[in-house]
Each structure stands twice: as C-alpha cells, then as structure tokens.
C-alpha positions in Angstrom: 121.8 -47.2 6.4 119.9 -47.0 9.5 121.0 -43.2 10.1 119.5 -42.4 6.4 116.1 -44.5 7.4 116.0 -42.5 10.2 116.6 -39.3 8.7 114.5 -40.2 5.9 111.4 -40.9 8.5 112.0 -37.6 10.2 111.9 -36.1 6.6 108.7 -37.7 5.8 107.1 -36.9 9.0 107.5 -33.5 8.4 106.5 -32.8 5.1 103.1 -35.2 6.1 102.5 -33.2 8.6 102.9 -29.6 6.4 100.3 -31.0 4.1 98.5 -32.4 6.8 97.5 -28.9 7.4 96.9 -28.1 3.6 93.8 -30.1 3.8 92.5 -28.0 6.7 92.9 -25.3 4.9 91.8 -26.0 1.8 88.2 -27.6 3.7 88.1 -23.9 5.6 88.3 -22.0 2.1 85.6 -24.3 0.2 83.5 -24.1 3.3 84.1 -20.4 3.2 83.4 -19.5 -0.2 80.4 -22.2 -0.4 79.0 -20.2 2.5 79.6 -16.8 0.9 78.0 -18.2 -2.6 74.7 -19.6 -0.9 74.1 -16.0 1.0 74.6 -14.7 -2.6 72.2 -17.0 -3.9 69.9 -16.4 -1.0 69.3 -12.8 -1.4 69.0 -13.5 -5.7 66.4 -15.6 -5.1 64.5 -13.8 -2.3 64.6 -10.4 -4.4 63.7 -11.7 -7.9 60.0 -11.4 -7.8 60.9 -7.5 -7.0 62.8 -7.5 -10.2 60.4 -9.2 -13.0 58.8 -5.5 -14.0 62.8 -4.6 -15.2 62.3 -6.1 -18.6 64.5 -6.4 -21.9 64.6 -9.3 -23.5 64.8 -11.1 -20.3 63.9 -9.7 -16.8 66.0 -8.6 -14.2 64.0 -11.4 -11.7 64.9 -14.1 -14.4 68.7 -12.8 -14.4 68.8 -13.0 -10.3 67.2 -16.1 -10.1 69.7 -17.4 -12.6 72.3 -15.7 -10.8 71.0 -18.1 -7.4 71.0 -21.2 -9.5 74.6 -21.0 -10.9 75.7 -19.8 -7.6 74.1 -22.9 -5.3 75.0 -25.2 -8.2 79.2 -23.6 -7.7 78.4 -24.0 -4.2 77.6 -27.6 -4.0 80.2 -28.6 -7.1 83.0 -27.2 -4.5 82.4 -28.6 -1.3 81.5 -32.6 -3.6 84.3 -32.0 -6.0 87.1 -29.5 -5.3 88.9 -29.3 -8.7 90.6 -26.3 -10.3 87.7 -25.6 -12.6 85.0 -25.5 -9.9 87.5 -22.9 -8.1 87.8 -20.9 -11.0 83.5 -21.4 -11.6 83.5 -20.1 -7.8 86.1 -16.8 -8.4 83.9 -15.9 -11.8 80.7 -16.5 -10.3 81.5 -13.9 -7.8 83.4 -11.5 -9.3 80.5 -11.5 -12.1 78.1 -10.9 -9.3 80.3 -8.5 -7.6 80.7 -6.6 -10.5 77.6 -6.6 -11.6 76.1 -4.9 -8.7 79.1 -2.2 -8.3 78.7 -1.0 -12.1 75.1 -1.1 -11.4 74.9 1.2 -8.2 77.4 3.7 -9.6 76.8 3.4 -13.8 73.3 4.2 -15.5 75.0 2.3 -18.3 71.3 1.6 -19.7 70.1 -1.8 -21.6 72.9 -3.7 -22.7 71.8 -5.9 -25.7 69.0 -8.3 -24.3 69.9 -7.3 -21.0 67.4 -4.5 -19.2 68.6 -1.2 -17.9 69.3 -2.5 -14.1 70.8 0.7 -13.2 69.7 0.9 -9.4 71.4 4.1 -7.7 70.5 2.8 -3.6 72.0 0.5 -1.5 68.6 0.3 0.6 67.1 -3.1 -1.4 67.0 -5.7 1.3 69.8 -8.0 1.5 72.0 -5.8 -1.1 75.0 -4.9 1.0 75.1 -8.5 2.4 75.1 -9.7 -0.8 77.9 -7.5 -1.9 79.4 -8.5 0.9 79.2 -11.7 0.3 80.1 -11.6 -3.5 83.5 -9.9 -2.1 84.3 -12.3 0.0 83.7 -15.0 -2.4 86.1 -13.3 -4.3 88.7 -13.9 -1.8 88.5 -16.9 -0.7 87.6 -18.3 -4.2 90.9 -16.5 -5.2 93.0 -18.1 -1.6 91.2 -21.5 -2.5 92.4 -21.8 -6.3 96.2 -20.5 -4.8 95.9 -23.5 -2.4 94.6 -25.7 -5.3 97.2 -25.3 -7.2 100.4 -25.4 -4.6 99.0 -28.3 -3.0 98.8 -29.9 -6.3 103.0 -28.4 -6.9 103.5 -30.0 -4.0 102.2 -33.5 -4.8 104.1 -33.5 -7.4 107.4 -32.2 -5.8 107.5 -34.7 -3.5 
C-alpha cells in the first residue's frame, strides 16, 4: 500500500506541476490580448474626432469610439474574469475590428445600411497599421487563449 501512495504522490506531483504551468500561460495570453485590445482601443479613440464628417446614419467617429469602448470593456472583463465567453468577446472583438479595416482599405463597398461609406484606400492615418497590427494579434492570442480555456477546463475534469 505504501508503494501505490507513493506512486500515487509521484503521479499527482506531476500532473500539479503540468497545470501549474497552464496558469502561466493562460495569465501571458489574457495579458497579451488585453494589451493588443487597449492599443486597439487607443488608436479608435485618438482618431474618432477625424472621423465624425463620414456620416450615415451614424458617423464613422461614433463607430470608432464605440469600437474603443467595447474593446477596453473586453479588455478589462479578461484580465477580472477569464471565462469562455469573455474569450470568445475578445476573438470577435478583434476579428470584427480586423476585418473591418482590411475590407475597408481594399473594398469601396459603399454605405452599408446605417453604416457610412468608410471606404479609406491608405494605410497613412496615424496609428492604422498599429492598430491592425494589433487587431491581428488579438486575433491570435484571443484564439490560443480560448484553446487553453477550454483544455484546461478538459483537464479539470479529467483528473
């Protein structure tokens, strides 16, 4: 009996410390994507004045500064309270934003309903490519963070 307690305590040890490194990660991946989200948010909210002459039912500079609130609100939500939703908030936010400006840069697609035409054919606004940048990586880690969310939560449950 005192071979299988043994054995048993080796066995433990080892899976605690392989999810004693889930943690680490999972704290690297919401710091990372919170990061990439407030950078995202920053350049929204410093370019929105620019934008409130692009008008359709709502402005351009409404839509950005929007775009900054949902994104420090994600921001915040995942670094307090990590849950699958708030990772999938995080992956949509960005690949919404993401999108948005890629269709925008290459696609005069014109107004789209109460949306104005945002078509913008430059990468020369200030902070756009850092945004984008930003946005992509979001994407990533948003995407790696949600993956760790949910086989950390397999292996809770495993075990």
């Amino acid at each position: 009996m005192a071979g299988r307690d043994r054995a048993g305590a080796a066995t433990t040890q080892v899976q605690r410390g392989g999810l004693a490194r889930s943690p680490l990660i999972s704290w690297a991946l919401r710091i990372g994507t919170a990061a990439a989200l407030a950078i995202d948010a920053g350049v929204h909210a410093y370019n929105a004045s620019g934008y409130d002459e692009v008008t359709g039912t709502i402005t351009q500079g409404n839509l950005f500064r929007v775009e900054a609130g949902v994104a420090c609100a994600v921001a915040l939500l995942l670094l307090l309270w990590p849950h699958r939703i708030v990772w999938i908030a995080a992956l949509l936010v960005a690949a919404s934003a993401l999108g948005a400006v890629l269709l925008y840069r290459y696609v005069d697609v014109g107004s789209l309903g109460p949306l104005p035409d945002m078509y913008e054919n430059t990468w020369d606004v200030p902070g756009k490519v850092l945004s984008a940048w930003a946005e992509g990586a979001a994407v990533v880690l948003a995407a790696l963070g949600l993956l760790d969310h949910i086989m950390r939560g397999r292996a809770y449950r495993v075990g």
